[in-house]
C-alpha positions in Angstrom: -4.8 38.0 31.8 -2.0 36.8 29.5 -2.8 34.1 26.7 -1.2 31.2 28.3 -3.1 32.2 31.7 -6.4 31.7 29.5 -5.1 28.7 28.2 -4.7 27.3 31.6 -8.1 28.6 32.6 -9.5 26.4 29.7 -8.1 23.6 30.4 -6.7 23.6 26.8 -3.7 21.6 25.6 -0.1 21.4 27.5 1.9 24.3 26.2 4.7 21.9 25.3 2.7 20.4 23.0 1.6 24.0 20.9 5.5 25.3 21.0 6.6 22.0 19.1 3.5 22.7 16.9 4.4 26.7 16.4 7.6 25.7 14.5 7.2 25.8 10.3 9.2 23.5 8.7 12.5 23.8 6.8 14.4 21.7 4.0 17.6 21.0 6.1 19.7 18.1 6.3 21.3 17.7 9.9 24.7 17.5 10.1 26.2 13.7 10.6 28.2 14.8 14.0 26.3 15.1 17.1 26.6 18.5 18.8 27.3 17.7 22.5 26.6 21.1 23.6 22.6 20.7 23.1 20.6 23.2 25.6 17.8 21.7 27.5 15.1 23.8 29.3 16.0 24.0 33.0 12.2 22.6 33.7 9.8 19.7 32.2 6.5 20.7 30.8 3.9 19.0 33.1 3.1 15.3 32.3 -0.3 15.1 30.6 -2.4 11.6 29.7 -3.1 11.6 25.7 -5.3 9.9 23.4 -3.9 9.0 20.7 -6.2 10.7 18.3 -8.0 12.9 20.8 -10.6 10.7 20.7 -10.7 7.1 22.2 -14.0 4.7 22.6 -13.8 2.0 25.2 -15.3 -1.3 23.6 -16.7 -4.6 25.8 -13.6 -6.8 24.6 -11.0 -4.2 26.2 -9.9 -2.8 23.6 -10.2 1.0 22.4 -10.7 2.5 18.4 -9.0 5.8 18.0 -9.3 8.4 15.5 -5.6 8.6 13.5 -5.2 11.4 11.4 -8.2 10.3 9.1 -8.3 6.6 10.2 -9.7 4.3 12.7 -7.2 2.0 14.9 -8.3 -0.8 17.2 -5.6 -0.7 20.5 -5.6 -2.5 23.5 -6.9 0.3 26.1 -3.6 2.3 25.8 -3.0 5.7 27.0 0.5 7.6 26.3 1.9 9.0 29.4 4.1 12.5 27.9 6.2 14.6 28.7 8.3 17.1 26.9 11.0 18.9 27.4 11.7 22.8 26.4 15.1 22.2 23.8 16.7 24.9 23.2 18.0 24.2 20.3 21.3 25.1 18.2 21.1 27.5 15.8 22.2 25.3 12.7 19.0 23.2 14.0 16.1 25.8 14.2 13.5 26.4 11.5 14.4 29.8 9.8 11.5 31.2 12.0 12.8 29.9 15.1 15.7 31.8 14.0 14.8 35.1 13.0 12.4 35.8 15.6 12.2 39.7 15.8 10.9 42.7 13.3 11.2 46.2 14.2 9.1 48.3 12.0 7.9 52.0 12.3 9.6 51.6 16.2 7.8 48.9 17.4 8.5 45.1 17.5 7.0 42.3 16.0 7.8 38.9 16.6 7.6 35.8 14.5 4.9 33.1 14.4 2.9 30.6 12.2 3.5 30.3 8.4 0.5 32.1 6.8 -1.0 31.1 3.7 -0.1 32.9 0.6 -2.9 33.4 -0.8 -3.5 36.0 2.2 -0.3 38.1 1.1 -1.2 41.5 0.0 1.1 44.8 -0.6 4.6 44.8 0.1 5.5 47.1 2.9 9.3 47.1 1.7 12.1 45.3 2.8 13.3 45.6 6.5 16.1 43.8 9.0 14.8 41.3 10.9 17.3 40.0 13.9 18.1 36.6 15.6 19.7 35.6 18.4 21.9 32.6 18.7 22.0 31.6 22.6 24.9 29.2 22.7 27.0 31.5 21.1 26.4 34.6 22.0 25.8 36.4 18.4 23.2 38.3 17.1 22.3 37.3 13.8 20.7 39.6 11.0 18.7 39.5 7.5 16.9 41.6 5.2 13.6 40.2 4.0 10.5 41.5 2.3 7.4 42.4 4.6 3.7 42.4 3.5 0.4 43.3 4.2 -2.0 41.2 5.2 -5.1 40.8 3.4 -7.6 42.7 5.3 -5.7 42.9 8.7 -4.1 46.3 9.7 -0.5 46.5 9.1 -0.3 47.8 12.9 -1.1 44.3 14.7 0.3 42.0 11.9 2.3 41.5 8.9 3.5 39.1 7.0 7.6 38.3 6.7 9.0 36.1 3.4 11.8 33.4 4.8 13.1 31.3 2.8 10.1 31.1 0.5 7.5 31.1 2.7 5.2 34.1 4.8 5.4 33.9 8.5 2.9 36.0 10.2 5.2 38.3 12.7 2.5 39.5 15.4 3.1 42.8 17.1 4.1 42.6 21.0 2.6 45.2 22.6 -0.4 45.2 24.9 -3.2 47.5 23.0 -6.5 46.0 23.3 -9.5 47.0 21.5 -12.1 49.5 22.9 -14.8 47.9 21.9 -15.3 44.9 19.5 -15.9 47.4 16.5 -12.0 47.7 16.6 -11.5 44.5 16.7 -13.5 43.3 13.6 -12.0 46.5 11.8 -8.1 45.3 12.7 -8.7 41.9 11.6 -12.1 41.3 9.4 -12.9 38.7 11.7 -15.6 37.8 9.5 -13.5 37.5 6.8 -10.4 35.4 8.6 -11.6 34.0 11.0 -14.0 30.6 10.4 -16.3 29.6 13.5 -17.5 26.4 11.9 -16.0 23.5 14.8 -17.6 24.1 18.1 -17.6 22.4 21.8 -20.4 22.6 23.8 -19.7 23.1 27.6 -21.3 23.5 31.0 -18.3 25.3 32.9 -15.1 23.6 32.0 -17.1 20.3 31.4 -17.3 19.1 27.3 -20.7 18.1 26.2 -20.4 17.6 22.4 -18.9 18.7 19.4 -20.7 19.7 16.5 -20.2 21.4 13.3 -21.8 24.0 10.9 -21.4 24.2 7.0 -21.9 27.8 7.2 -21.0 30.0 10.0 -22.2 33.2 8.2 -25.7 33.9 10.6 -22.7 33.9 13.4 -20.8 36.6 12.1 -24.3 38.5 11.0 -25.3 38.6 14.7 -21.8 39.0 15.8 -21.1 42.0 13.3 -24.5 43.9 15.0 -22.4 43.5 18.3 -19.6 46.5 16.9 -20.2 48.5 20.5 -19.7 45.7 22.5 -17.5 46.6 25.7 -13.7 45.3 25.7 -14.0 43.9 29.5 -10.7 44.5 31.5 -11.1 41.5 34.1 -8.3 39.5 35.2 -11.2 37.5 37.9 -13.6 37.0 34.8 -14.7 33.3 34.8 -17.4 31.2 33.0 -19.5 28.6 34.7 -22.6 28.7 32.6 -23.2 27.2 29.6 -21.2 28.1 26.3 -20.2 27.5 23.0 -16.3 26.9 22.3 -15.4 27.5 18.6 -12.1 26.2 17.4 -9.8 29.2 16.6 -7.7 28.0 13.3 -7.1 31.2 10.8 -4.4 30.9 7.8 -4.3 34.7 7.9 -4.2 35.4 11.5 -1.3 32.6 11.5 -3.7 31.0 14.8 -4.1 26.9 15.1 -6.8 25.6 17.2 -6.9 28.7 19.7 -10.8 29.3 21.1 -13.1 31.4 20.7 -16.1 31.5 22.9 -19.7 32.5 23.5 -21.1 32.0 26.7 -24.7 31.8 27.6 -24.7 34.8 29.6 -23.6 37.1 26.8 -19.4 37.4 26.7 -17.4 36.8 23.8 -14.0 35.9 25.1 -11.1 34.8 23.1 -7.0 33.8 23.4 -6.4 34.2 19.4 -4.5 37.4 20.4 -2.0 36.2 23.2 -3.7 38.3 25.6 -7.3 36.9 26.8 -9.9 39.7 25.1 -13.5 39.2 26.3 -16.3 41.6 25.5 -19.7 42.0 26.6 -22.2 41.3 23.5 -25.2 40.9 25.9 -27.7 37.6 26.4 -29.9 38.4 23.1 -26.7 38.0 20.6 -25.6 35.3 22.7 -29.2 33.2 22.9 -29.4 33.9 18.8 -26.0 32.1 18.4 -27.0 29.4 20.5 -30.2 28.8 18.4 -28.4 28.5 15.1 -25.7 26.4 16.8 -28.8 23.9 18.5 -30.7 24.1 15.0 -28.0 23.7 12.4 -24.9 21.8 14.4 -24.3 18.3 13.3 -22.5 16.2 15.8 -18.9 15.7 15.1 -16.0 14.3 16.5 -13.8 16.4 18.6 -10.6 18.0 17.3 -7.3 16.9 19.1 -4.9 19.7 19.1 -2.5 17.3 17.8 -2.7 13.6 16.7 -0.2 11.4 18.1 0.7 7.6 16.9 3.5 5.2 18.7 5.2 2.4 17.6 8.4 0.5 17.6 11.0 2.3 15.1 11.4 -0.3 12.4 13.6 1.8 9.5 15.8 4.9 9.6 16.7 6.0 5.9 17.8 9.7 4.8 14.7 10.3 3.3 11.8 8.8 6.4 11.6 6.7 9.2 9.0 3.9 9.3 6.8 3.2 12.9 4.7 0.1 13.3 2.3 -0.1 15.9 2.5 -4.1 16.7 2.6 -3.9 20.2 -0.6 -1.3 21.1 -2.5 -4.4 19.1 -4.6 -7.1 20.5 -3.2 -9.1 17.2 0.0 -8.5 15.3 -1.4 -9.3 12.6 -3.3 -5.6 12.3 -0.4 -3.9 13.0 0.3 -0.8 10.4 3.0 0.5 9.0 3.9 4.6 9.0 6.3 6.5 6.9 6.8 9.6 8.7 9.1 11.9 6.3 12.5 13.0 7.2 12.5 16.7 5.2 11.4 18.3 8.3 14.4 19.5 10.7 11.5 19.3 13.7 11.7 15.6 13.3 15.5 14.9 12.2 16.7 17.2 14.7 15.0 14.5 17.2 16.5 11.9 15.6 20.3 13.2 15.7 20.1 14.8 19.0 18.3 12.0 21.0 19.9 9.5 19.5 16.7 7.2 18.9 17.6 4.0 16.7 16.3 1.1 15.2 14.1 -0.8 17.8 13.4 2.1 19.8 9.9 2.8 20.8 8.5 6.3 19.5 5.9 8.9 19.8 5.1 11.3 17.0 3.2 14.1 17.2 1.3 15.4 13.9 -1.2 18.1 12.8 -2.1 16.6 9.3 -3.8 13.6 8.3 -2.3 9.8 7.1 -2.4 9.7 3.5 -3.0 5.6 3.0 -2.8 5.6 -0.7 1.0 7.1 -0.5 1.5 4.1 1.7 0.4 5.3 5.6 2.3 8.7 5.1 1.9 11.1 8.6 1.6 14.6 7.6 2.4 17.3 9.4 4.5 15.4 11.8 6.1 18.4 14.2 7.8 16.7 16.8 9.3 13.0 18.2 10.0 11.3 21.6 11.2 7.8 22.8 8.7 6.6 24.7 9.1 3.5 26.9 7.0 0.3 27.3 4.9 0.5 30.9 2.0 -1.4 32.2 -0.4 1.5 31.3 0.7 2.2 27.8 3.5 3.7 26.6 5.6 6.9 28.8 7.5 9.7 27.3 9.6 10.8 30.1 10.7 13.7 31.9 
């Protein structure tokens, strides 16, 4: 089973949403002129009914309070109706890791992903050609960049590329899963990379509450006594029974919000790797993890994979663009202000190519939080859409 066939399985979020979120960002200014020649993908990404912070509480006077990045808005009951579409984009437009996507080292290919943390760098492997391809024109483009270790993970499944500054993780392609879960922790210190602190509990696909730990150690103590754990090779493997979904976000493993997840009746089965791994840990480690969890979980609110706000565009300068969110209030008067920052080319890019103005109405997508004290700043903000006024809320279109 392929990662994105887990993903579905889970009922996780719409892949649109987690390739706009994949891309680092990159000090470029767009050009002023408008390239014409802009590539679209030939098919929408499926519609899909958001909360605007992931989580939205219905109140008696009809309106809704919404977790924002860190803050509480009251709406009107507002959903956002979106829809994205797969851009290709021109070359002059990607982030350097959409551009240089490919790593051949000792024969086999890695390809590029999330930015990893540097404090995860470890020994340089040496310096090594890494390839692009430009699809509008045709050319293959080349550099030569430094390529590291990664602190504890095995050189084999990933390493670490410098671009412009900055280490993207570059994951090798092939299909080698682990024989048992021994190999696994031993590839990757799980333990080490991997925090299990944010978890969902769930009867079959149906959420039941989140909670957190402030230590996730006794996890990874029962988990670590499960080294001969079978690797299960089961494409018709499904979970109906209780389990505990962890939320997958490792600076080293360059993974944001994947799962992991430990089901009642003894499986570990995970989609940090691309491919769906699941191994068989057996109902004792499984009922010792679900004690802790029950004992020292604190409820918690859930974790969007991405906030989004909307708004009418009120500003367009070189440097941001300002949203206020007048018109999802019951009263102008509470309307807030956002400055969403313009020295990312995932937004700008939007900007130029969509053509979205002053007066437009907008939906932006962020990972970060809203720092008030800067003056409402969104951090984190990976990609924009026009959205359009309805008698729901507000649609992003096909």
């Amino acid at each position: 089973m392929r990662g994105n066939e887990l993903l579905d399985k889970m009922e996780l979020v719409d892949a649109a949403y987690v390739e706009a979120a994949d891309a680092e960002p990159m000090n470029v200014k767009l050009k002023k002129n408008r390239a014409v020649w802009m590539k679209w993908g030939a098919a929408a990404a499926c519609v899909s009914l958001l909360a605007f912070g992931g989580m939205m509480a219905d109140r008696k006077d009809d309106s809704a309070r919404i977790s924002l990045g860190g803050i509480l808005r009251e709406y009107k009951n507002t959903n956002i109706t979106a829809s994205e579409l797969a851009i290709e984009w021109p070359w002059e437009y990607k982030t350097i890791s959409e551009q240089y996507t490919t790593l051949v080292l000792n024969g086999e290919e890695f390809n590029a992903g999330r930015a990893i943390d540097a404090s995860w760098i470890g020994d340089i492997l040496g310096s090594y050609d890494v390839a692009g391809y430009d699809t509008y024109t045709g050319q293959e483009h080349h550099m030569t960049a430094e390529v590291y270790r990664i602190a504890g993970i095995s050189e084999d499944k990933i390493v670490a590329v410098k671009l412009d500054g900055g280490f993207f993780g570059f994951r090798h392609m092939g299909y080698a899963p682990p024989a048992d879960f021994g190999e696994l922790l031993d590839d990757y210190t799980l333990e080490e990379t991997l925090p299990l602190k944010q978890f969902t509990e769930c009867e079959g696909y149906e959420e039941k509450g989140h909670f957190r730990l402030d230590d996730d150690a006794y996890i990874w103590e029962v988990l670590t006594a499960c080294r001969s754990a079978a690797f299960i090779n089961d494409d018709s493997f499904s979970e109906n029974g209780r389990s505990l979904s962890f939320t997958a976000t490792s600076e080293a493993l360059g993974v944001y919000k994947a799962v992991f997840r430990v089901t009642e009746d003894g499986y570990v089965w995970t989609n940090i790797f691309d491919y769906a791994y699941i191994f068989q840990i057996g109902r004792e480690a499984a009922e010792k993890i679900f004690s802790y969890a029950a004992e020292k979980g604190t409820e918690s609110e859930p974790e969007p994979y991405m906030f989004s706000l909307a708004g009418t565009l009120t500003e367009i300068t070189e440097e941001y663009i300002l949203v206020d969110d007048a018109i999802l209030c019951a009263d102008e008067k509470d309307a807030m202000t956002f400055k969403i920052c313009l020295d990312d080319i995932r937004i700008s890019r939007h900007i130029e190519f969509e053509e979205i103005t002053v007066g437009d109405v907008v939906v932006v997508y962020f990972t970060g939080n809203i720092d008030e004290k800067a003056g409402n700043v969104v951090k984190g903000a990976c990609s924009l859409s026009r959205g359009y006024l309805s008698g729901d809320g507000i649609s992003v279109p096909e």
